[in-house]
Backbone as ProteinMPNN parsed JSONL, in Angstrom:
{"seq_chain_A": "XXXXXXXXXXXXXXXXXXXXXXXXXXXXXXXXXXXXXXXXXXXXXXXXXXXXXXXXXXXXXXXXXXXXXXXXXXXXXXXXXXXXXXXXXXXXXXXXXXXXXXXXXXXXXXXXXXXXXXXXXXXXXXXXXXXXXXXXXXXXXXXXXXXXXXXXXXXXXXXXXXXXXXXXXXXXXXXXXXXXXXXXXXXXXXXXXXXXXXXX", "coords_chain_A": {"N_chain_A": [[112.741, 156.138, -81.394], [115.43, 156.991, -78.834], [116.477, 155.559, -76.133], [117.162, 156.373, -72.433], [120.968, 157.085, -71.164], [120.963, 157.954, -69.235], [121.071, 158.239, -65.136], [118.805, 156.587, -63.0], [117.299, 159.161, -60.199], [116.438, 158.286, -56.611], [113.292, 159.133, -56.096], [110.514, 161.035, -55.199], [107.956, 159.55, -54.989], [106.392, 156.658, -54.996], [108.168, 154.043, -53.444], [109.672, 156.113, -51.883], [112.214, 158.227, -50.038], [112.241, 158.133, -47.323], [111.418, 155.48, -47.112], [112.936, 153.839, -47.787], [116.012, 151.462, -46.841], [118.259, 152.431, -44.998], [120.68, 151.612, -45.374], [120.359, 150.461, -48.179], [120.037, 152.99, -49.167], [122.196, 154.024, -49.385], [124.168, 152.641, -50.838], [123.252, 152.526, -53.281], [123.074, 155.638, -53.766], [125.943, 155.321, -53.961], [126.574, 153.718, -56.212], [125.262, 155.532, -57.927], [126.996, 158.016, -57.378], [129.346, 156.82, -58.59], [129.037, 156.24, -61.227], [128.433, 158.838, -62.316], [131.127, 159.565, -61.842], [132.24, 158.13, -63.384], [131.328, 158.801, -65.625], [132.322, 161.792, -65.909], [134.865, 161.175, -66.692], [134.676, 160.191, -68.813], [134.562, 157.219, -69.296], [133.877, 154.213, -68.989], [133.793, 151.481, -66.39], [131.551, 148.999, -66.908], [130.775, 146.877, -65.809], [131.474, 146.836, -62.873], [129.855, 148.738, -61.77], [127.58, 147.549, -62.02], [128.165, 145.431, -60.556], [127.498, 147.477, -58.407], [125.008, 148.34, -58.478], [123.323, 145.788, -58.345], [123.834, 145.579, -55.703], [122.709, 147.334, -54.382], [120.57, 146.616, -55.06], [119.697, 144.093, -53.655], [120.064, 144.898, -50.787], [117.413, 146.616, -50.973], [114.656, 144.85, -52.752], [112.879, 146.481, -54.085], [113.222, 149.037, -54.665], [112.777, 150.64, -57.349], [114.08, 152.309, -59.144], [116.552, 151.627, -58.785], [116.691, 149.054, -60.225], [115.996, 150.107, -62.572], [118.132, 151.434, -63.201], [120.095, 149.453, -63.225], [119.241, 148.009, -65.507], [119.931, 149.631, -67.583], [122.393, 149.643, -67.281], [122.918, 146.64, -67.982], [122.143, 146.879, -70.571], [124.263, 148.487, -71.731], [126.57, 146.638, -71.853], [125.313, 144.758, -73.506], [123.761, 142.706, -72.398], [120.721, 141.989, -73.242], [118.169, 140.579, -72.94], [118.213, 140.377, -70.014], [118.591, 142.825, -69.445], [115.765, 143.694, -70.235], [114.747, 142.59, -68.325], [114.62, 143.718, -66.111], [113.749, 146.841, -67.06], [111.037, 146.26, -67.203], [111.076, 145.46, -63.975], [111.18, 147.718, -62.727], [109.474, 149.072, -64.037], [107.257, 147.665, -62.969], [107.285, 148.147, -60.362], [107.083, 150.597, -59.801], [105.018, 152.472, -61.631], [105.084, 155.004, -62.448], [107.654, 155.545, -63.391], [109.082, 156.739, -66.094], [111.291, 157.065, -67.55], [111.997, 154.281, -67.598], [109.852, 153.104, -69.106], [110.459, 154.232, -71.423], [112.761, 153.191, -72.081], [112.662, 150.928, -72.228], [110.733, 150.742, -74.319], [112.24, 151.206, -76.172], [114.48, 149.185, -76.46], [113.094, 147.061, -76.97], [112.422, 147.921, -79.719], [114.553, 148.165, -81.248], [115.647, 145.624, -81.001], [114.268, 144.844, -83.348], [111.214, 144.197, -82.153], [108.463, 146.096, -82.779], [106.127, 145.711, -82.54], [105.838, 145.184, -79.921], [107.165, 147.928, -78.91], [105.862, 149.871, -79.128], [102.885, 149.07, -77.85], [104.509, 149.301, -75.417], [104.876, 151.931, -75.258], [102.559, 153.14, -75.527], [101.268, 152.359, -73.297], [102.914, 153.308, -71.398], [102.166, 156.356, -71.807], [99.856, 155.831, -71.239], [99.722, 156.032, -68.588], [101.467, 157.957, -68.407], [100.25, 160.74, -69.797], [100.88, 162.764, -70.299], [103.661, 162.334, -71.615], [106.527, 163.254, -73.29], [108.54, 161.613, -74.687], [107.553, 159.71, -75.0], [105.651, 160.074, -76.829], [107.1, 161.043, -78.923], [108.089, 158.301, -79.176], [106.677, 156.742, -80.667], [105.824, 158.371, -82.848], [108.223, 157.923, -84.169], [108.045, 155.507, -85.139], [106.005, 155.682, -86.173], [106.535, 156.679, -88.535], [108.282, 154.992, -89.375], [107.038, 152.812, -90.212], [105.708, 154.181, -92.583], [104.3, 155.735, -92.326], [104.075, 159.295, -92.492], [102.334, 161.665, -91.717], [101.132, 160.939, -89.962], [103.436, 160.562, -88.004], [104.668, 163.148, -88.146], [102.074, 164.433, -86.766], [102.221, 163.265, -84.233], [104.933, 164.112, -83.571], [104.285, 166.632, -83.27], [102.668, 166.751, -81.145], [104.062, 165.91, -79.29], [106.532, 168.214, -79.292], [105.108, 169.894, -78.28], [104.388, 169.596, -75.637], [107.065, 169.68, -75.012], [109.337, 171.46, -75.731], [112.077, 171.01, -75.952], [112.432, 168.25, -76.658], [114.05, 166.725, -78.62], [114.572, 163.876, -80.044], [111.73, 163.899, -81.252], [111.694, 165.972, -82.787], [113.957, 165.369, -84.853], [112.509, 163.325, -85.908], [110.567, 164.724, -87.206], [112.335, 166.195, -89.243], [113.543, 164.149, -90.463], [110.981, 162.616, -92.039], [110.158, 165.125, -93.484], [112.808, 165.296, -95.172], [112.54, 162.397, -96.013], [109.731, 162.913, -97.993], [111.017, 165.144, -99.773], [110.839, 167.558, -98.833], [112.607, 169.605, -99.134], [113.542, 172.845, -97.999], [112.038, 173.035, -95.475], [112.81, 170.211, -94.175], [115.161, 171.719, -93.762], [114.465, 174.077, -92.135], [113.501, 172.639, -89.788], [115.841, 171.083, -88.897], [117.865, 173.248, -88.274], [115.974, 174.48, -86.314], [116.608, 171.919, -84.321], [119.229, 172.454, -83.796], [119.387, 174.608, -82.359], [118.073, 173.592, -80.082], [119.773, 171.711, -79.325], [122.829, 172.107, -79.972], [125.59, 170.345, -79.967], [124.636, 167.911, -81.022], [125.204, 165.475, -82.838]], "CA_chain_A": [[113.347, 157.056, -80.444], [116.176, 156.851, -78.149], [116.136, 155.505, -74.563], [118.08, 157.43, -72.138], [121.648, 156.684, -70.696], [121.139, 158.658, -67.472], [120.301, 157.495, -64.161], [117.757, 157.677, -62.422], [117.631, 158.797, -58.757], [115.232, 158.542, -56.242], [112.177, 159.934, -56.674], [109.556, 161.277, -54.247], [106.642, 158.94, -55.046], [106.332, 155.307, -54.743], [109.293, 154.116, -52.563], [110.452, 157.178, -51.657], [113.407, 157.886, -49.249], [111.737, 158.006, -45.86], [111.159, 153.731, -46.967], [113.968, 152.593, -48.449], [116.634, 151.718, -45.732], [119.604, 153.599, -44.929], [122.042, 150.876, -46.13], [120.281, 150.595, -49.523], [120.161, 154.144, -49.986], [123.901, 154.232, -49.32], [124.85, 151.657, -51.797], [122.561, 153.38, -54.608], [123.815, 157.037, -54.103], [127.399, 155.523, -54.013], [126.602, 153.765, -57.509], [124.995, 157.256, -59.266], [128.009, 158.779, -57.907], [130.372, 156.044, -59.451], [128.705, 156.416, -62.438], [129.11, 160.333, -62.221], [132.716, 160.222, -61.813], [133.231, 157.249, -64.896], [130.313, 159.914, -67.354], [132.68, 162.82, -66.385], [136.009, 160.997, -67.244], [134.77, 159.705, -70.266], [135.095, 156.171, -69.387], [132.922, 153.003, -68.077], [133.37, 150.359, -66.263], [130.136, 148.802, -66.648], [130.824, 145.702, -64.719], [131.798, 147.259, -61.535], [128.535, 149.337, -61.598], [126.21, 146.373, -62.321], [128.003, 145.176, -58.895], [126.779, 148.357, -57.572], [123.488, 148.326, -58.501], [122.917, 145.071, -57.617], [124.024, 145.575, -54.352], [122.025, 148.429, -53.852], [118.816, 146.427, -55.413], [119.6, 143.414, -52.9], [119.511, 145.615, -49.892], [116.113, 146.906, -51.337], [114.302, 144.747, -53.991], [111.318, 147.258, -53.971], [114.245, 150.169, -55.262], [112.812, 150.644, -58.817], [115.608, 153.038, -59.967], [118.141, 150.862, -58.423], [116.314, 147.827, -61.017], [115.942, 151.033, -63.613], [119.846, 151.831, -63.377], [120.647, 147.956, -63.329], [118.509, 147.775, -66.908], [120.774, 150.54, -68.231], [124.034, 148.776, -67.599], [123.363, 145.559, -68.639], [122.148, 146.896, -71.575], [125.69, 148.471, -72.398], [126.873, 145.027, -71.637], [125.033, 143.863, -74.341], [122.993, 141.76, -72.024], [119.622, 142.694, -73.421], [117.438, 140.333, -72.298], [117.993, 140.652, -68.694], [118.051, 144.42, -69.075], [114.695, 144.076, -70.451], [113.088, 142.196, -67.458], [115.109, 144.938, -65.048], [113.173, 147.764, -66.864], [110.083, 145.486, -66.562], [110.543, 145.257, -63.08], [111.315, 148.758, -62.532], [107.752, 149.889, -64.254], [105.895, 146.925, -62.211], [107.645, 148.608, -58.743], [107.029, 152.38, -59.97], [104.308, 152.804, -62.708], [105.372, 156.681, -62.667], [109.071, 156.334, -63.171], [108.517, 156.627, -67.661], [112.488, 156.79, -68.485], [112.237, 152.982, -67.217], [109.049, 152.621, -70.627], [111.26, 154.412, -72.508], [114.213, 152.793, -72.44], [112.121, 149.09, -72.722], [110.354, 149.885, -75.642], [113.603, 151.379, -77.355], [115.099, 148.124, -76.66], [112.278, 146.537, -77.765], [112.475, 148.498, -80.975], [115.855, 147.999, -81.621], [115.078, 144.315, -80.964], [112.88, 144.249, -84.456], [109.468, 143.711, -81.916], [108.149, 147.033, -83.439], [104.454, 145.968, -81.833], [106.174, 145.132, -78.241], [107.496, 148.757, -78.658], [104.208, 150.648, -79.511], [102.419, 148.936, -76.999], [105.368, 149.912, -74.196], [104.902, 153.558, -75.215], [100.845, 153.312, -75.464], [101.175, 152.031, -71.646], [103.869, 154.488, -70.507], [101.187, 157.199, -72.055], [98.445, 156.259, -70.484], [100.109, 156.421, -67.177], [101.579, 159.62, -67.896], [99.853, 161.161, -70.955], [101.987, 164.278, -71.485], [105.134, 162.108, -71.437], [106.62, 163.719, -74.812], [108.899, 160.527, -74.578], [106.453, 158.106, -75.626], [105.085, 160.409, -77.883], [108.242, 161.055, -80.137], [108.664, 157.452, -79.564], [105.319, 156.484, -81.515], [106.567, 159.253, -83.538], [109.231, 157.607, -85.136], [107.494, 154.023, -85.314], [105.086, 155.585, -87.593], [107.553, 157.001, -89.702], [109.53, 153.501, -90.053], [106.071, 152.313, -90.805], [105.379, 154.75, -93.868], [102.592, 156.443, -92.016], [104.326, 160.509, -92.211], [101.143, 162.021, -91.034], [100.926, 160.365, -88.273], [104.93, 161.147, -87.028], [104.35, 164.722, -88.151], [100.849, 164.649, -85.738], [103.29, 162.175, -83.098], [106.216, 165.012, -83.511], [104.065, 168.268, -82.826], [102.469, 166.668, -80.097], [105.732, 165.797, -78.298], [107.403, 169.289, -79.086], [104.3, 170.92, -77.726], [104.649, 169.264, -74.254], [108.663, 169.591, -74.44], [109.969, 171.974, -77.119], [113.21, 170.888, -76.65], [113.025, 166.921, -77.128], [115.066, 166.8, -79.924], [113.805, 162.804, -80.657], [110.85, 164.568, -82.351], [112.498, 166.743, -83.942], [114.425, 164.129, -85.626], [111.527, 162.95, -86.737], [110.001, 165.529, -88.343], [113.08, 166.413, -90.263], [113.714, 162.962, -91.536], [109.645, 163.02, -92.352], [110.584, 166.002, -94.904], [113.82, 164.251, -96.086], [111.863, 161.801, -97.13], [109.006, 163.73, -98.651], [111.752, 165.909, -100.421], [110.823, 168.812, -98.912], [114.261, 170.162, -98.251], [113.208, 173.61, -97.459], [110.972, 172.602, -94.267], [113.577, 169.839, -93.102], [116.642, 172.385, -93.396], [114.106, 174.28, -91.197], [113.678, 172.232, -88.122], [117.48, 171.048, -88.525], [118.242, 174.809, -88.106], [115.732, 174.221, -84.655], [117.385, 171.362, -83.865], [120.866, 172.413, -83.9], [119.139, 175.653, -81.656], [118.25, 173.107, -79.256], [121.345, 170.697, -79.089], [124.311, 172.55, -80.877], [126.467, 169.687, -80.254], [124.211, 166.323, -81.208], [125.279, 165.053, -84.316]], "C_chain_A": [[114.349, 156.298, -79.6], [115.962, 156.356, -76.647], [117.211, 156.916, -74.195], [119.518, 156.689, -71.439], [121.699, 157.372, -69.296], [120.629, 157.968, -66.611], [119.56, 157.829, -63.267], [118.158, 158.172, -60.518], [116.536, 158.863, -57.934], [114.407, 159.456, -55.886], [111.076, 159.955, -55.461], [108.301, 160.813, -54.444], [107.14, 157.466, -55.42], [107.447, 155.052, -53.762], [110.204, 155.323, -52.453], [111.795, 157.27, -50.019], [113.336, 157.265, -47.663], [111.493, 156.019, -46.339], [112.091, 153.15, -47.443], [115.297, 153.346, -47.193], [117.938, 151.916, -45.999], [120.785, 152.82, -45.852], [121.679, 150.376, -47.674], [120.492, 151.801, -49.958], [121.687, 154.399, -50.489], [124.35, 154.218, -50.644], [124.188, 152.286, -53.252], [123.251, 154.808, -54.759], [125.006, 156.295, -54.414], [127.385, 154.598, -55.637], [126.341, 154.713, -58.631], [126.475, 157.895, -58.973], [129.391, 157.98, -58.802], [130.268, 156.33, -60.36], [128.794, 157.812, -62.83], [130.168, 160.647, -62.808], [132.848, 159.737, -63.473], [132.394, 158.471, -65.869], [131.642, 161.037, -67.029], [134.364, 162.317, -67.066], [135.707, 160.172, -68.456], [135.048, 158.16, -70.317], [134.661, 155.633, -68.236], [133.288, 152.161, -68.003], [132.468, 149.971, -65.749], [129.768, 147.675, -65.817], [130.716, 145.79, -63.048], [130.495, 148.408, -61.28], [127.765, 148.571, -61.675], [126.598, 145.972, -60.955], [127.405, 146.186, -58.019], [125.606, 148.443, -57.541], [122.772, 147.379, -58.163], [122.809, 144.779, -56.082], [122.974, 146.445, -53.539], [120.337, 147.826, -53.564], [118.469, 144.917, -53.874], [119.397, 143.857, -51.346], [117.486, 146.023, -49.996], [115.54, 146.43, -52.073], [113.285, 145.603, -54.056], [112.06, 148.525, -54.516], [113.845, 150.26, -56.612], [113.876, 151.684, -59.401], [116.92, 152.148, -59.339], [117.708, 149.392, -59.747], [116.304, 148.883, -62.371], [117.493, 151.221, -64.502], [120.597, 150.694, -63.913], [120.627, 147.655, -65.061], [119.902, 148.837, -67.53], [122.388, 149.867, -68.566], [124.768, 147.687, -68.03], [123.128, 145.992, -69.985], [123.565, 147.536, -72.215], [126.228, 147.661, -72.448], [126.858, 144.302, -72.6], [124.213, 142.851, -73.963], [121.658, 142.114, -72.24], [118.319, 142.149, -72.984], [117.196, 140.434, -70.89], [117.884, 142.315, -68.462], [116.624, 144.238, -69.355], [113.812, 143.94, -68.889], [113.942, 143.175, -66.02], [114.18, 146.4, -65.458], [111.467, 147.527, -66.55], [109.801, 145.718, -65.089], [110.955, 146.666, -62.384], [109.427, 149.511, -62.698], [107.111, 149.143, -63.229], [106.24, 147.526, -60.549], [106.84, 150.398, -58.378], [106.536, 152.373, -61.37], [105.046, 154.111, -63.402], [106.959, 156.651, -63.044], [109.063, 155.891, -65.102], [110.031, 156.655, -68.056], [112.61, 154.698, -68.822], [110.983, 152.381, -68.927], [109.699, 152.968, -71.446], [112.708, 153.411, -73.204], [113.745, 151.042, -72.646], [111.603, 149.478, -73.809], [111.793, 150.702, -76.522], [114.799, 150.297, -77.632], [114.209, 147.133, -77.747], [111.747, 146.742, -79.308], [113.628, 148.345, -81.785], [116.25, 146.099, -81.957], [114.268, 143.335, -82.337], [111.45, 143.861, -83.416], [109.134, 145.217, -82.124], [106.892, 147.054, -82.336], [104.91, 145.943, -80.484], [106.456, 147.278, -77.55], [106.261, 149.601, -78.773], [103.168, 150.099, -78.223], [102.805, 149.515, -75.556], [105.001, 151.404, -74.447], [103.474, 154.244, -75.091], [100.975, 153.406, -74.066], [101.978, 152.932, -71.114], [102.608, 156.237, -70.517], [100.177, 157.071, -71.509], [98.769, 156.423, -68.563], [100.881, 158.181, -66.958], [101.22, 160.612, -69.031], [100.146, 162.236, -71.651], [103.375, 163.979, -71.672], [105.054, 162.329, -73.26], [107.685, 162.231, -75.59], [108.481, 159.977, -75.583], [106.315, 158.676, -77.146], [105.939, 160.366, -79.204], [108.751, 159.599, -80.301], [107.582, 156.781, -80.665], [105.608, 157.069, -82.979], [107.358, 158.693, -84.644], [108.847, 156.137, -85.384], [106.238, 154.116, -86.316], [105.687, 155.802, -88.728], [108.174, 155.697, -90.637], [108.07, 153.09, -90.737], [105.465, 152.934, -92.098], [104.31, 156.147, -93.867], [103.509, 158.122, -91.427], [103.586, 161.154, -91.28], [101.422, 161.926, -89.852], [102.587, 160.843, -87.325], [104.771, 162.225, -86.972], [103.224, 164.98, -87.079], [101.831, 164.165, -83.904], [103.926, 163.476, -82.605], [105.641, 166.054, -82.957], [103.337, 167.962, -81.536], [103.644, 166.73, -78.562], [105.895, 167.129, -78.231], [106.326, 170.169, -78.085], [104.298, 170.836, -75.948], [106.233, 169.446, -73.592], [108.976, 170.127, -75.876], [111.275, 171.649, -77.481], [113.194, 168.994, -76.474], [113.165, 166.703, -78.345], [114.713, 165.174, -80.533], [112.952, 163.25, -81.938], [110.898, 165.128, -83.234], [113.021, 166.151, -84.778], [113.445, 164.218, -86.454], [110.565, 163.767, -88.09], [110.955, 165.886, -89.741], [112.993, 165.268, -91.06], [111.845, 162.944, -92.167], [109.931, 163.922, -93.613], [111.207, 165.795, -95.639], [113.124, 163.617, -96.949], [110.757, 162.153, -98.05], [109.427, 164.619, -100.034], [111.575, 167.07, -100.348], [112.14, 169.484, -98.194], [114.066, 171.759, -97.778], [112.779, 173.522, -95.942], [112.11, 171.526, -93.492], [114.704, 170.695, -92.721], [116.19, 173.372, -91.75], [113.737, 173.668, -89.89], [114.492, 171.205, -87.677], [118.027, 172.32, -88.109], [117.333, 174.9, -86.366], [116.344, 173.852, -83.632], [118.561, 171.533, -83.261], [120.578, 173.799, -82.59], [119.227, 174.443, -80.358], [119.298, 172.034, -78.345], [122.109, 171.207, -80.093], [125.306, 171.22, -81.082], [125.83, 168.047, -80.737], [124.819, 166.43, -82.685], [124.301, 164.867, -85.516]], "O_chain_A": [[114.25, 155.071, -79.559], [115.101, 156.975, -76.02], [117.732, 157.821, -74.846], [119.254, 155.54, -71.083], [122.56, 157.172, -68.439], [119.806, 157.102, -66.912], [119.474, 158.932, -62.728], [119.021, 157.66, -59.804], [115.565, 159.472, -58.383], [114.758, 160.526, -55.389], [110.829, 158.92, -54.841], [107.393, 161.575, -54.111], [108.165, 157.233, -56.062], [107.706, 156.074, -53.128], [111.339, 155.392, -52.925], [112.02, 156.362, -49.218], [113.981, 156.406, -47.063], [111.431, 155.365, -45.298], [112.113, 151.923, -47.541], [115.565, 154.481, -46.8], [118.584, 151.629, -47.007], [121.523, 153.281, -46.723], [122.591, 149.929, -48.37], [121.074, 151.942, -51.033], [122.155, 154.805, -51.553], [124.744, 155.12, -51.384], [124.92, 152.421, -54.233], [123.907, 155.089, -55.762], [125.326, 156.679, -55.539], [128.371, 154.892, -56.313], [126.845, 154.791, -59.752], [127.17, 158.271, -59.917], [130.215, 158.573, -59.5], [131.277, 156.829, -60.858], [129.361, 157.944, -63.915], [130.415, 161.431, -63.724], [133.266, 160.383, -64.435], [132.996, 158.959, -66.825], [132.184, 161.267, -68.11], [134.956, 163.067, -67.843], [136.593, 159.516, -69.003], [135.707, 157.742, -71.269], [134.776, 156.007, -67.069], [133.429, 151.501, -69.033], [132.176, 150.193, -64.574], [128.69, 147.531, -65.239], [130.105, 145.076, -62.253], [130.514, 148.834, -60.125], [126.743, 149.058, -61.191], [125.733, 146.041, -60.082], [126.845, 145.847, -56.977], [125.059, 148.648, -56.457], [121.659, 147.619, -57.696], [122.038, 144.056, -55.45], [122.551, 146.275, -52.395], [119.444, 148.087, -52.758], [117.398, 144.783, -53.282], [118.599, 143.205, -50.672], [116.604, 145.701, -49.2], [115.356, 147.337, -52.884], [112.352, 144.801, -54.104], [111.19, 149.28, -54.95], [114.776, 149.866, -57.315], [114.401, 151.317, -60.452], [118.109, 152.256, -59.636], [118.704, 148.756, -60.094], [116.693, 148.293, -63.38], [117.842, 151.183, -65.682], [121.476, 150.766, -64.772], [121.566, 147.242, -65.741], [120.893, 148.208, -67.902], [123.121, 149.703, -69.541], [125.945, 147.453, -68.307], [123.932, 145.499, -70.776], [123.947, 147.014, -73.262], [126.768, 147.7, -73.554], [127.699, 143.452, -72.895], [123.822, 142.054, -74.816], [121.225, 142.695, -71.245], [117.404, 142.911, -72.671], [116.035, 140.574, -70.504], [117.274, 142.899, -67.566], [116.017, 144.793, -68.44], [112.878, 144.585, -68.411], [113.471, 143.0, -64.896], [113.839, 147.12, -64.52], [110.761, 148.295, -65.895], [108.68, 146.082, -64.731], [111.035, 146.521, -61.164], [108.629, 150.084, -61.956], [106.367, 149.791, -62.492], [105.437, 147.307, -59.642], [106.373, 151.012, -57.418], [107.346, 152.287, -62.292], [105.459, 154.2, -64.559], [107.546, 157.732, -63.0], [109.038, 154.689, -65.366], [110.132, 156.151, -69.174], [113.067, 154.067, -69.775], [111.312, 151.446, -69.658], [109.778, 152.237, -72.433], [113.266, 153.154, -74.271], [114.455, 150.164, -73.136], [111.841, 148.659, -74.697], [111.998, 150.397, -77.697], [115.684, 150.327, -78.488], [114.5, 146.662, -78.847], [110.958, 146.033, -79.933], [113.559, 148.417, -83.012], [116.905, 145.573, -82.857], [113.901, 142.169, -82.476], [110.589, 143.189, -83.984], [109.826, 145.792, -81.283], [106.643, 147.957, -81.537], [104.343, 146.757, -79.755], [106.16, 147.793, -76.471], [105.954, 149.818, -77.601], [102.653, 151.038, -77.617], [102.03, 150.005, -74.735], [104.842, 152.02, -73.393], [103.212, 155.391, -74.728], [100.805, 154.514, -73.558], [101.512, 153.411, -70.08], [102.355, 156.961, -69.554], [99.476, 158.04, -71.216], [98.061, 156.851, -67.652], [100.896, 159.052, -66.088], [102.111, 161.447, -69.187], [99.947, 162.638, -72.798], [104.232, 164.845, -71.852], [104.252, 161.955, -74.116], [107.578, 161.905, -76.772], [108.903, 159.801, -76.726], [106.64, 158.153, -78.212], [105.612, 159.829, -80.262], [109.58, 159.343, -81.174], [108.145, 156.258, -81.627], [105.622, 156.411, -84.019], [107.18, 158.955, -85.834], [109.726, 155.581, -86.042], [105.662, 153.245, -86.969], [105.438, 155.226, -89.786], [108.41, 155.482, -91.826], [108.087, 153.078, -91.967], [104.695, 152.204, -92.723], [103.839, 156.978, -94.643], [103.653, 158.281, -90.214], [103.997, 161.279, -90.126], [101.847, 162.666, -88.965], [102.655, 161.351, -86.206], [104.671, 162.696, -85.839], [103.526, 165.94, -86.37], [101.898, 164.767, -82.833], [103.635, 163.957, -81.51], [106.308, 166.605, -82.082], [103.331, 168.892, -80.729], [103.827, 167.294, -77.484], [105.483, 167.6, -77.171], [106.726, 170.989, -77.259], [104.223, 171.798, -75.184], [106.609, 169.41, -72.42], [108.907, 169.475, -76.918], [111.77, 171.772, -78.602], [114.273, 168.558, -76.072], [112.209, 166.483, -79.088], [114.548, 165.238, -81.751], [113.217, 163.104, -83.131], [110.349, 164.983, -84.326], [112.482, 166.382, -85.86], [113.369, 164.916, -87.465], [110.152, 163.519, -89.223], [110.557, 165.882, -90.906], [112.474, 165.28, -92.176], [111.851, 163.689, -93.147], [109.923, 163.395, -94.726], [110.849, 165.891, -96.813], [112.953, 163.868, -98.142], [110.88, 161.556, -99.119], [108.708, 164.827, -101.011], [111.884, 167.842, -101.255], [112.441, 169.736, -97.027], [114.762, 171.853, -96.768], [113.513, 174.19, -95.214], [112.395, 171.803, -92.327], [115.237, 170.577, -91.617], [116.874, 173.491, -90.734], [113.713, 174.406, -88.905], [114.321, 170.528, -86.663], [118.956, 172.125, -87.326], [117.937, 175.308, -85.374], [116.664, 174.441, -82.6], [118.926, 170.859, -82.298], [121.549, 174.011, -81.863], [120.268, 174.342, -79.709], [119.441, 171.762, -77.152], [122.01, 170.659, -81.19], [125.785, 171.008, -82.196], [126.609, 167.094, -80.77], [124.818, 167.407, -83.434], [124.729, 164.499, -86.61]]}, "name": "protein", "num_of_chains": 1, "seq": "XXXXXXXXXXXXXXXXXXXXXXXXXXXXXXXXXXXXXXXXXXXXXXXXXXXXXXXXXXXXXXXXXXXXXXXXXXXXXXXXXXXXXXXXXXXXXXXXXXXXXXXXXXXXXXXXXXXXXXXXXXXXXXXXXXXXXXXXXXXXXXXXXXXXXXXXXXXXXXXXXXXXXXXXXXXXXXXXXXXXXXXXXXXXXXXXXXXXXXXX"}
């Protein structure tokens, strides 16, 4: 499965706003909206946001979406190890904030550590156990692994908690692909395409 490229913002549990101080908050809103403007013009500079986010996280190190957001940008960067230990220290600030597991074990999957990633999505699950996330990310780590069943069981769990995460969906189709049941994947590509018209 996919991490996500969005960012996060703060969130009403663990450091929530009333604790993080005025001149961090600043510097954080004024990086989501940077990042705003560059998503709606189609065009990042990812450098000049990593200064923002750092700035934001140095005001506050205790900001886990300001260390969440940070992870995101180095990873466009290409800097992947230090994104990792940014979404690291995002989960160890804010158990509850699960884009921050997602987006580590999809590095970590992308990475070839297959078991680092399965473990990240076990642990994101047991902290939030209807995250459909995890689930479609398991999902597709059984699949690579051979084990259908199990993505197909992975996949209907996910959709059932979130009908439209389209991850899962994936999965199931390719699942039939490979099976050769082309009937059954054309059918929940024909879902798919209900729920995201424009994904590729």
């Amino acid at each position: 499965a996919s991490g996500t490229d969005a960012m996060a913002q703060i969130g009403p549990e663990g450091a929530g706003p009333d604790q993080i101080s005025t001149r961090a908050k600043l510097k954080f809103e004024d990086a989501v909206k940077a990042f705003a403007a560059q998503e709606k013009a189609g065009s990042h500079d990812w450098e000049s946001l990593e200064t923002r986010f750092r700035a934001a996280l140095s005001e506050d190190p205790n900001l886990a979406e300001a260390d969440f957001n940070l992870g995101v940008v180095l990873e466009k960067q290409g800097k992947h190890a230090e994104a990792e230990q940014h979404y690291r220290s995002a989960l160890a600030k804010k158990p509850s904030l699960t884009m921050a597991g997602h987006n580590l074990a999809a590095l970590q999957h992308r990475n070839g550590d297959t078991a680092g990633a399965s473990a990240t999505y076990r642990d994101t699950l047991e902290r939030a156990p209807n995250d459909a996330g995890s689930m479609a990310g398991l999902a597709e780590l059984a699949r690579q692994s051979g084990d259908c069943d199990q993505a197909l069981a992975q996949s209907r769990a996910a959709l059932v908690r979130d009908p439209a995460m389209l991850d899962a969906t994936k999965v199931m189709m390719r699942c039939h692909l490979e099976r050769k049941d082309l009937p059954m994947a054309r059918l929940v590509a024909q879902r798919a395409l209900k729920v995201a018209p424009k994904d590729p």
